[in-house]
N, C-alpha and C positions, 0 to 999 in steps of 0.2 A: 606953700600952696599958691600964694600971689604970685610969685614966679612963673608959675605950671601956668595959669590963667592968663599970666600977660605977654609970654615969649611961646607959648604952645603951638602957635601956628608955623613959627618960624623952628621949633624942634623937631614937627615932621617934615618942611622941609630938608632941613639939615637930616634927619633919618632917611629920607628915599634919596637924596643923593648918595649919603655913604652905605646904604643901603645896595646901590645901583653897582655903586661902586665893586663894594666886596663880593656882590653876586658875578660880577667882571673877573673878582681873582680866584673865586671857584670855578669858572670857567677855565680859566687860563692854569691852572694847574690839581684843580682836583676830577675835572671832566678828563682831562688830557693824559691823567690816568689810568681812565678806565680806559679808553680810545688808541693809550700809546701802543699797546700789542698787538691790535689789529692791522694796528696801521704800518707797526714796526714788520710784521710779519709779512707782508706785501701784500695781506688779504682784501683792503680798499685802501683807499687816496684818502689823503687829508680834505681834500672836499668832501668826500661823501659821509668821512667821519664827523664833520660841522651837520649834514645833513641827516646823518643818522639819530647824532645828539640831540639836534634841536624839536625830532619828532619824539624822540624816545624821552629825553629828560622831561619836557612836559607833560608826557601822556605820563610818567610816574609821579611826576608834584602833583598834576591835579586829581588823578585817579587815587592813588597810595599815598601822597603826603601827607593827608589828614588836614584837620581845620583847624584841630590847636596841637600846640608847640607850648614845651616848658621855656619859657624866655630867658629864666636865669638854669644857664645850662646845666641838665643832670644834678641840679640841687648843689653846685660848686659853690656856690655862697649864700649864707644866709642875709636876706635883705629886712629882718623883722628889723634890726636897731636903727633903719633909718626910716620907717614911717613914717615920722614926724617930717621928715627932711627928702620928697620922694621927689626931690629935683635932681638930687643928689644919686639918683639911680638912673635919670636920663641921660647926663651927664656921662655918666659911666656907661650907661648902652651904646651913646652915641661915642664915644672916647674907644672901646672897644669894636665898632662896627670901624668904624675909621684907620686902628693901629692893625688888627684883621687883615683891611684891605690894603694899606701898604707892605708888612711886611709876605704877605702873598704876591706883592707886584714884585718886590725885591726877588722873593725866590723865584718867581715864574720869569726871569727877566735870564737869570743865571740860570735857569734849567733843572733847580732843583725840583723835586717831587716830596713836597710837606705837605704835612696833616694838617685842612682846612679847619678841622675841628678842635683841633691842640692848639691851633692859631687860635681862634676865636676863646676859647678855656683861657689862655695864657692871658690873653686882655682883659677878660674880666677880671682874675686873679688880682694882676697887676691893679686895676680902680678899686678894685675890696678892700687892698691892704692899703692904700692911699686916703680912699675917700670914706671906708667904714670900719678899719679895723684890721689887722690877724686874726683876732678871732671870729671873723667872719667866713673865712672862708675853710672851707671841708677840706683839710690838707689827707684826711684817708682819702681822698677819692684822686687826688695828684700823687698821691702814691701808686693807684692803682694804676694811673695815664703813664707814668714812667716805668713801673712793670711791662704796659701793653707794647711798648718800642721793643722788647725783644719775644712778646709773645706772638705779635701780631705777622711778624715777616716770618716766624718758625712754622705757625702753623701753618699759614699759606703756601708756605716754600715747601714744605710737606706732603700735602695735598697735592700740589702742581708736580712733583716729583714721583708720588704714586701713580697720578696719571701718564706722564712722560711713562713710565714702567710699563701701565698698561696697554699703553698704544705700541711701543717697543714690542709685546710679546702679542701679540693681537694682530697684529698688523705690518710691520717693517721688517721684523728677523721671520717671519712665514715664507713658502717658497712661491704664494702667488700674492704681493701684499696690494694689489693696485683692487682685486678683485676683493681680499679681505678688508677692505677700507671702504668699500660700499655697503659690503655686507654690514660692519659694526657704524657706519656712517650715523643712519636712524637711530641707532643706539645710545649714543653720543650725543646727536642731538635730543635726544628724552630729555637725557640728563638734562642740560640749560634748561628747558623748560622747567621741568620739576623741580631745581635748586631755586632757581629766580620766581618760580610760582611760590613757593612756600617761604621767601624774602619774603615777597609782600602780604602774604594771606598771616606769617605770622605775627608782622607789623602791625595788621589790624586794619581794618574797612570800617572802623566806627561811621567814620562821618557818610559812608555810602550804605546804614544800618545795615552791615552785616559784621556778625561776631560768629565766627566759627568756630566750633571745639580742636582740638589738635586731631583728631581723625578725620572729620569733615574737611581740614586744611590741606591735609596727607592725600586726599580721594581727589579735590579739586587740583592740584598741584599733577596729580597723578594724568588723570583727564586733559587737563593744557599741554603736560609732556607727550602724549600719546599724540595731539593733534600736532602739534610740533614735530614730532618725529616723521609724520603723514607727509607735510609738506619740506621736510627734510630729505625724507626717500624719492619723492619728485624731482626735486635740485639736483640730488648727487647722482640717479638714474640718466641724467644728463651728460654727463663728464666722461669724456674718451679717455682715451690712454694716448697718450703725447710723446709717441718714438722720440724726436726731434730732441727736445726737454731734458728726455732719458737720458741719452749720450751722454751730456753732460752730469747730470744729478738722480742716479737711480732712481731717486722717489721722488721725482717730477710727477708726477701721474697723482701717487697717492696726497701729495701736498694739494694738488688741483682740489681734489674730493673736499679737503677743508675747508678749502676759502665759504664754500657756502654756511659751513658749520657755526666758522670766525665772525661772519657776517650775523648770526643769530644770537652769538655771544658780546660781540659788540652790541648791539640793540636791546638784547636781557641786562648786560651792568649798566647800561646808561637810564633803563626805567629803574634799576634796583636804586640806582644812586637817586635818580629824582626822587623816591618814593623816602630814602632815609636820609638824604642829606639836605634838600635843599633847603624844605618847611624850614629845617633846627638853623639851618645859615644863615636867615636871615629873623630867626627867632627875637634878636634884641630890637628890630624894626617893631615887631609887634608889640612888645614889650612900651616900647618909646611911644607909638600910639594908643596904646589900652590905659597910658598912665594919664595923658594929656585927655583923651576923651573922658575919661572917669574923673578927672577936675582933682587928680593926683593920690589915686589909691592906688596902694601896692599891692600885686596879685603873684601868684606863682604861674598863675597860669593866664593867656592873655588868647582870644580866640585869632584865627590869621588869616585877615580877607582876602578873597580870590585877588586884588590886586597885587598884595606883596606878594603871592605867588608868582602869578606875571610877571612881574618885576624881577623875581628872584630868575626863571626861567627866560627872559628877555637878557637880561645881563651874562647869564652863563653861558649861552651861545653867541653873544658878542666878545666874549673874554677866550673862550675857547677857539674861535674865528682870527681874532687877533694876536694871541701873544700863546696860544696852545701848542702849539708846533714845538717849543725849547724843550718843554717838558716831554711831550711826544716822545721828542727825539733821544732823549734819556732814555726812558722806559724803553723804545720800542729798536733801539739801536746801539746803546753803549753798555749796558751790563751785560748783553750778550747776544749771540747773533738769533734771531728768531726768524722762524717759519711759520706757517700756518698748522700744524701739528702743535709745535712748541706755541705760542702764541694760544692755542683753545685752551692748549690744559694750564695756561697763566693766570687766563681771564676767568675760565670753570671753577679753579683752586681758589680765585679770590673771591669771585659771588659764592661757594660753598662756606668757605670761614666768615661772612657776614652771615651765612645765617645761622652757626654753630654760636657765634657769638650775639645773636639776637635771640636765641633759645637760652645760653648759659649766660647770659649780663655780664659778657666779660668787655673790658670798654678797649677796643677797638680800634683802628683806623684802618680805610680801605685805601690810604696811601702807603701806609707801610704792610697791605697787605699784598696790595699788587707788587710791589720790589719785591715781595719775601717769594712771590709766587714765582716772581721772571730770575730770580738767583735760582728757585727749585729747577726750574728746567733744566739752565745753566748746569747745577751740578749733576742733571741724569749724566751727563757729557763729562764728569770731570771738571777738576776747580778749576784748569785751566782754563774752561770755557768762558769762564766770568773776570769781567776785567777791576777787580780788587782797589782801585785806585778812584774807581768811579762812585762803588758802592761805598766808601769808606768817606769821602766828602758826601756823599746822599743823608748817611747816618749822623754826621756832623750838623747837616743841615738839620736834622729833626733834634738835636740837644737844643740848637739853638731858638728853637719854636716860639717856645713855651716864653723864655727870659726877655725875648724878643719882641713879642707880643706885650708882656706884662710892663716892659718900660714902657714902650712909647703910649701906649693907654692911659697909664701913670701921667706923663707928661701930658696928653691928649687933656684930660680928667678935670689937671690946676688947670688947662687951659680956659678951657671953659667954663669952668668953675667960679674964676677970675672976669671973663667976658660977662656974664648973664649975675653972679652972687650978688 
C-alpha cells in the first residue's frame, strides 16, 4: 500500500504515456484494418480514411463504448491472491500496456495485421505467470483464444463469400447488371445499417440508460437500416454509366454504384470498432488509475473517465495517420486484388461475424476476421486469386501474438518491479 501512496502519481503518468502509446498501435494496425478494404478497393484515399476514422471511431467510444471496462481482460486472470500486494497488479497493467504497444509497433511496422486484443491477453498472461502464479491465470479461456485463430477468419471468410455469391447472381452475371446494381444498391446498404445497428444496440447503452430487449434492438437496427438505405438510394440515383471505364472493365459502371455503399461500410466498422474495441484497449489504464485513486484496492471492475476515452480516440487516429498505411496495404492490396464490390462484402462479412460473435460469446478478433473475410472474396474467384505466401506469414504473425506479448510483459514486470519494490 505505501508503494500505491508514494509512487501513484508517477504510475498514472507512466499509464497515459503507455496508455497513449498502445492507443497509437491500435491505430496503426487494428483501425487500418477495418479501413484496409476500403481503401484497398479504390473506394476512398487514405486521407479520407484518417478522416473517416477519426469521426466515426470516436462517435463509437463515446456513444457505444460504455463507461466501464472489465480491466483484467474477459476474467483472464484471477487477481484475488495479490490483494495484499496490489502494486503488484500496476506493475503488471502497466508492463502489459507497455509490451501491447511495442509489439503492435513491431507488427505494424512490417505490415502485419494482428489481434490488438491477443496482444494485450498475451501480456497480461505473460505478468500473471511471473508476478502472481500459473495458477492464476484461466488457461480455458486461452484455449478458447487459440481455437478463435481458425474460427474467426472461417467464419468471416464465409459470410464474405456468400455475399461475393450474392452479388454475382444479383447483379454481374444478369443481362443489364449496371441497372440491377442500383436497384439492390439500397438493399445492401440496409444491410450495413442493420448489422452495425444491432453491433452496438447489442453491446449495450447502459451508460446512455438505455437497455433494450432483443426485439426492441431488432426494430431499432431495423429503423436505422431503413434510413440508411433512404439516403443510400439518393447517392447511387446519382451515378451514370461510364462507356469510357467499360471498354476497359465491363463492370466499370456497377463498381462506381459501390464506392458510395464502401464509404457507409467503412464509417459502420469504424464506430462498430470504437464502440468494442477501444474502452477494452485501453482498459489496464483504468485499472492503474481505479487502484492508485482507491489508495490500492483491487477491483474487477474499474469505471473509465471521458479522458482515457480521449486519449484512447486521440491516439488511434494518430497511429493510424502515421504508420496505418503498411497494414492498409496488406489487407487492402496483397491477399488479393479488391474492388469496391469485393471490398463491401469483406467489410459487411466482418461487421456481421462480430455481431454473431457478441450474440454467441465466442471470443473473437476483428483482425483475423477481416483477413478471413478478404481470403472469402478472394476464393469466390478461385484459390488462385489469393496470394498464399502472404496469408501464410499473416497467420504466422498471429501464433506469434500471444508468446510475444507475454515475454516482454514478463521482462517489462521484474522491470519495474525492481525500479519501484
Amino acid at each position: 500500500m505505501e508503494i500505491i501512496t508514494e509512487w501513484g502519481t508517477v504510475f498514472i503518468v507512466l499509464g497515459v504515456i503507455f496508455g497513449a502509446y498502445m492507443a497509437w498501435g491500435i491505430g496503426a494496425n487494428d483501425v487500418a484494418n477495418a479501413m484496409g478494404t476500403p481503401v484497398g478497393s479504390g473506394a476512398i484515399t487514405v486521407k479520407q480514411a484518417i478522416i473517416i476514422a477519426a469521426i466515426f471511431e470516436f462517435a463509437g467510444a463515446f456513444i457505444a463504448g460504455g463507461q466501464v471496462t472489465k480491466t483484467i481482460r474477459k476474467g483472464i486472470i484471477d487477481p484475488s491472491t495479490i490483494t495484499g500486494n496490489p502494486e503488484f497488479l500496476v506493475y503488471g497493467m502497466l508492463a502489459a500496456l507497455l509490451a501491447a504497444a511495442i509489439w503492435l509497433m513491431v507488427a505494424s511496422t512490417r505490415g502485419w495485421p494482428v489481434s490488438t486484443t491477443h496482444t494485450i491477453i498475451g501480456a497480461i498472461v505473460g505478468f500473471a505467470m511471473v508476478g502472481i502464479g500459473m495458477d492464476a491465470v484461466n488457461w480455458g479461456k486461452i484455449g478458447n483464444i487459440v481455437a478463435s485463430w481458425l474460427v474467426s477468419p472461417l467464419v468471416g471468410g464465409t459470410i464474405a463469400l456468400l455475399l461475393m455469391i450474392s452479388i454475382r447472381k444479383l447483379i454481374l452475371d444478369t443481362e443489364e447488371p449496371f441497372e440491377k446494381a442500383k436497384l439492390w444498391g439500397p438493399v445492401y446498404v440496409f444491410l450495413v445499417g442493420w448489422i452495425v445497428g444491432l453491433v452496438t444496440l447489442f453491446k449495450g447503452l447502459k451508460h446512455l440508460k438505455l437497455e433494450l430487449t432483443g426485439l426492441q434492438s431488432v426494430v431499432a437496427a431495423t429503423v436505422i437500416g431503413l434510413v440508411l438505405a433512404f439516403i443510400g438510394k439518393l447517392l447511387i440515383s446519382r451515378v451514370k454509366v461510364d462507356k469510357e471505364a467499360e471498354k476497359e472493365y465491363h463492370y466499370a459502371s456497377v463498381e462506381k454504384v459501390f464506392v458510395p455503399l464502401m464509404i457507409f461500410t467503412a464509417a459502420a466498422m469504424a464506430f462498430a470498432h470504437g464502440s468494442n474495441d477501444v474502452a477494452n484497449a485501453i482498459g489496464p489504464l483504468a485499472a492503474v488509475v481505479s487502484i492508485v485513486q482507491s489508495g490500492g484496492e483491487v477491483v474487477q471492475k474499474a469505471g473509465l473517465p471521458l479522458w482515457i476515452l480521449a486519449l484512447g480516440g486521440v491516439g488511434i487516429v494518430v497511429g493510424l495517420a502515421t504508420m496505418g498505411y503498411k497494414v492498409m496495404e496488406t489487407i487492402g492490396t496483397k491477399i488479393t486484388e479488391l474492388t469496391p464490390t469485393r471490398g463491401y462484402c469483406a467489410t459487411l462479412a466482418a461487421a456481421t461475424t462480430v455481431v454473431l460473435a457478441s450474440k454467441t460469446g465466442l471470443p473473437v478478433s476483428t483482425t483475423q476476421i477481416a483477413v478471413g473475410a478478404v481470403m472469402g472474396v478472394g476464393l469466390a474467384r478461385g484459390v488462385g486469386a489469393i496470394d498464399l505466401r502472404v496469408v501464410g506469414g499473416i497467420i504466422l504473425s498471429w501464433f506469434v501474438t500471444l508468446p510475444a506479448g507475454g515475454i516482454l510483459a514478463a521482462l517489462i514486470f521484474f522491470l519495474l518491479k525492481g525500479m519501484f519494490g
